[in-house]
C-alpha positions in Angstrom: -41.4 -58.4 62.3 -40.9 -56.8 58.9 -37.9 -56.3 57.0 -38.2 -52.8 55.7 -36.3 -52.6 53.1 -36.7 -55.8 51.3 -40.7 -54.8 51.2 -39.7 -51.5 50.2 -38.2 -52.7 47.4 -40.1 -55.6 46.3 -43.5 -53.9 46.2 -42.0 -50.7 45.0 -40.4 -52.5 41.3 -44.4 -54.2 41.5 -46.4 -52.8 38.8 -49.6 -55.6 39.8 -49.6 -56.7 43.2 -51.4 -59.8 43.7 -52.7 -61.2 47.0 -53.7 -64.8 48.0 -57.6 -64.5 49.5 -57.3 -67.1 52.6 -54.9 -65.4 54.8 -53.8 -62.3 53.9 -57.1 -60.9 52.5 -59.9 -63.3 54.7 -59.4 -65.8 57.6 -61.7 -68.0 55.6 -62.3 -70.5 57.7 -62.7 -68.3 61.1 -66.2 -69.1 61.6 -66.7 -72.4 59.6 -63.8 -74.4 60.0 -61.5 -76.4 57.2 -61.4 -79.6 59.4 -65.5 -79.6 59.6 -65.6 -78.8 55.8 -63.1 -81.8 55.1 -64.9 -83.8 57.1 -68.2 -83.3 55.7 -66.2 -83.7 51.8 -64.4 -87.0 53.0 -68.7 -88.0 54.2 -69.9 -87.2 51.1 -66.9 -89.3 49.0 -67.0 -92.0 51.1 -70.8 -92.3 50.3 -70.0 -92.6 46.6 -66.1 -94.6 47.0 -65.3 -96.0 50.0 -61.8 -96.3 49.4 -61.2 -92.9 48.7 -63.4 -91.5 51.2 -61.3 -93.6 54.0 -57.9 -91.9 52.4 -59.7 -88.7 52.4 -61.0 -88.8 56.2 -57.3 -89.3 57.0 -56.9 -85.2 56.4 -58.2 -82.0 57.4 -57.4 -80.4 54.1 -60.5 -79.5 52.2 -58.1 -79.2 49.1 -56.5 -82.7 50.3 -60.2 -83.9 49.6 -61.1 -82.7 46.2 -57.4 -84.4 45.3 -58.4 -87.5 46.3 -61.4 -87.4 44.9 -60.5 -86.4 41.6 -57.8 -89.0 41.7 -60.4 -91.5 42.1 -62.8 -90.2 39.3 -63.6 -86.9 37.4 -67.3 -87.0 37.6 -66.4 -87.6 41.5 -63.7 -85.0 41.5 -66.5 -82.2 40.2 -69.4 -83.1 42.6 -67.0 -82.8 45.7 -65.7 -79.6 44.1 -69.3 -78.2 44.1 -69.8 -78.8 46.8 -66.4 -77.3 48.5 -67.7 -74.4 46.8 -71.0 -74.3 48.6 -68.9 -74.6 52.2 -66.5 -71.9 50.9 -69.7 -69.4 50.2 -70.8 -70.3 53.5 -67.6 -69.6 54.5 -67.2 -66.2 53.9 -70.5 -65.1 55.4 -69.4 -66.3 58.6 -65.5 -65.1 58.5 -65.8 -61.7 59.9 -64.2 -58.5 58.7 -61.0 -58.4 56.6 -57.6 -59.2 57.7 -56.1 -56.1 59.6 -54.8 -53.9 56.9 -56.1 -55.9 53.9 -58.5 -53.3 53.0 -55.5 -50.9 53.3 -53.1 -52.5 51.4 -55.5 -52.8 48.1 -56.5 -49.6 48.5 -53.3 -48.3 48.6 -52.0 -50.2 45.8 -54.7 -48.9 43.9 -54.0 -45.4 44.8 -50.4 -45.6 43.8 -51.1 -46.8 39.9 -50.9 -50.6 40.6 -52.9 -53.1 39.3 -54.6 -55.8 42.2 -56.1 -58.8 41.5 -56.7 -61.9 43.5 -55.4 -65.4 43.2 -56.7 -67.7 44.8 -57.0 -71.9 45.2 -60.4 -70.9 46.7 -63.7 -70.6 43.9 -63.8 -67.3 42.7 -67.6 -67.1 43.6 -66.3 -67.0 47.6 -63.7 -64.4 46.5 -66.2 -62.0 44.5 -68.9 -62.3 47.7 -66.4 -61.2 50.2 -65.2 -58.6 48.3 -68.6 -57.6 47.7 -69.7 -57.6 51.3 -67.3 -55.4 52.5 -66.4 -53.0 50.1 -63.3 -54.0 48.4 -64.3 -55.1 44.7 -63.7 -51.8 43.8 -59.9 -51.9 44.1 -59.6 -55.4 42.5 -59.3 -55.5 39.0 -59.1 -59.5 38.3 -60.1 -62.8 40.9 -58.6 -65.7 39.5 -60.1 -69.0 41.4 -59.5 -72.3 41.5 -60.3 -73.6 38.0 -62.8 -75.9 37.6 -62.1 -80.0 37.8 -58.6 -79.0 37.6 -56.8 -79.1 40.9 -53.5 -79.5 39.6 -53.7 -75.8 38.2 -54.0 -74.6 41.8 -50.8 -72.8 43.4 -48.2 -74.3 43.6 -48.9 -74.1 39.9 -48.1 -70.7 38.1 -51.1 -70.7 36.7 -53.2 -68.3 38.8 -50.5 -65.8 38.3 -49.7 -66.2 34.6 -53.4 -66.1 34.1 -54.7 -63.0 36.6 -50.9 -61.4 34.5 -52.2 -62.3 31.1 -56.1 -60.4 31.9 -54.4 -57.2 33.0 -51.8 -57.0 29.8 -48.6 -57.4 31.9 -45.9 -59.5 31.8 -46.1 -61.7 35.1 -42.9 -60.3 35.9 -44.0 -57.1 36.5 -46.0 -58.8 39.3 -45.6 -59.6 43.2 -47.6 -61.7 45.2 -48.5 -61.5 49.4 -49.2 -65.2 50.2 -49.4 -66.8 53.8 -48.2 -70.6 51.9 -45.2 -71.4 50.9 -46.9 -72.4 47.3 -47.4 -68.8 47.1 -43.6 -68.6 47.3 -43.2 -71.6 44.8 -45.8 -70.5 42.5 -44.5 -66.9 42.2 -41.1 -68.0 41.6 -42.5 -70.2 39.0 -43.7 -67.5 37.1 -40.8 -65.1 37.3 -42.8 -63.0 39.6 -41.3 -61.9 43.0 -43.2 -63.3 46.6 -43.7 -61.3 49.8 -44.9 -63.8 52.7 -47.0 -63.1 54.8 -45.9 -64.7 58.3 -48.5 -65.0 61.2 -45.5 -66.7 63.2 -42.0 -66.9 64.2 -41.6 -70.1 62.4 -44.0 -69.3 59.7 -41.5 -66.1 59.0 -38.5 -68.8 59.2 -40.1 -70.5 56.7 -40.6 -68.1 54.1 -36.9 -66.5 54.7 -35.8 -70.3 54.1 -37.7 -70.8 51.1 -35.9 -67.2 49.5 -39.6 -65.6 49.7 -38.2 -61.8 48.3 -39.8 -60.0 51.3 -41.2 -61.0 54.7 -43.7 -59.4 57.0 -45.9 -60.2 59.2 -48.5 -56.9 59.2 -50.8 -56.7 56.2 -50.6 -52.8 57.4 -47.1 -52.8 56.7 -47.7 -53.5 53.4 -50.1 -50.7 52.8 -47.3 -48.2 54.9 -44.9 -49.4 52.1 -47.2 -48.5 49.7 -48.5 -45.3 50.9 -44.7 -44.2 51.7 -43.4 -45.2 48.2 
């Protein structure tokens, strides 16, 4: 269900519209899971620090994992982050075509004199290869990834937003972001930027109406509509 209106509005006082990758642009993890990836992180830290490997196999979170890692040491921290970035590359080659209406809504945000980039708590390298494979670098002008043996810069952090805002000259603002998490919602509203969820169920849609996300919907498609009809 999508409220009209409130998409209407937010996407049409958007100048950039930025999108989250895993979810809204790429079910990332369709083919190669994020429990198997976790797992296979919380293997490699336990080889290296037992106690953080056990607090790490306790979660299905890849991003749980490079936390805990990085908690427990820097040098640590970077070699699980390589090699989440390795599974994420895989990843993508197994995650199938684009979400329904992803393709659509950069196009058309690109058509109508907006700015796209992506942000993303994923690496950029996974972001830039999908994009690449099916077609759609050319309507995004920025990928902003997760930045490196940082963690604590990812979303909820405004980060991603202030910087992807900051490469295309534009007050962040100026800017909306379509996220599936409510981090996306935190982080936007962090920045001063507006949030549209994007809801793949009833209580997923709850959620973001709780948590004052500006617009709701739960159609990538609809997005694009919006944009087209605007």
């Amino acid at each position: 269900m999508t409220h009209t209106d409130s998409l209407n509005e937010t996407l049409a006082n958007a100048r950039v519209v930025l999108v989250d990758f895993d979810g809204p642009v790429c079910d990332l993890f369709a083919g190669l899971s994020a429990a198997e990836v976790a797992r296979e992180l919380a293997g490699l830290l336990a080889a290296r620090d037992g106690a953080a490997g056990a607090k790490a196999a306790r979660t299905d979170d890849p991003f749980e994992v490079l936390r805990i890692a990085h908690d427990a040491d820097g040098e640590l921290g970077e070699e699980i982050e390589r090699a989440l970035t390795a599974a994420e590359v895989r990843a993508v080659a197994v995650a199938g075509k684009p979400v329904p209406g992803a393709a659509e809504t950069l196009e058309a945000a690109r058509a109508t004199g907006r700015g796209v980039a992506v942000v993303s708590n994923n690496s950029a390298e996974c972001v830039r290869i999908f994009l690449g494979l099916h077609g759609l670098d050319q309507y995004v002008a920025e990928i902003v990834g997760r930045h490196s043996a940082q963690p604590h810069l990812m979303k909820p952090n405004p980060y991603p937003l202030i910087t992807a805002a900051e490469r295309m000259n534009i007050d962040v603002t100026s800017c909306t972001l379509i996220g599936d998490s409510l981090t996306d919602v935190r982080a936007a509203h962090a920045a001063g930027a507006t949030a549209i969820g994007y809801a793949t169920t009833p209580p997923a849609y709850e959620a973001f109406t709780e948590a004052r996300a500006d617009a709701v919907t739960d159609s990538m498609q609809d997005a694009a509509d919006v944009l087209v009809a605007a």
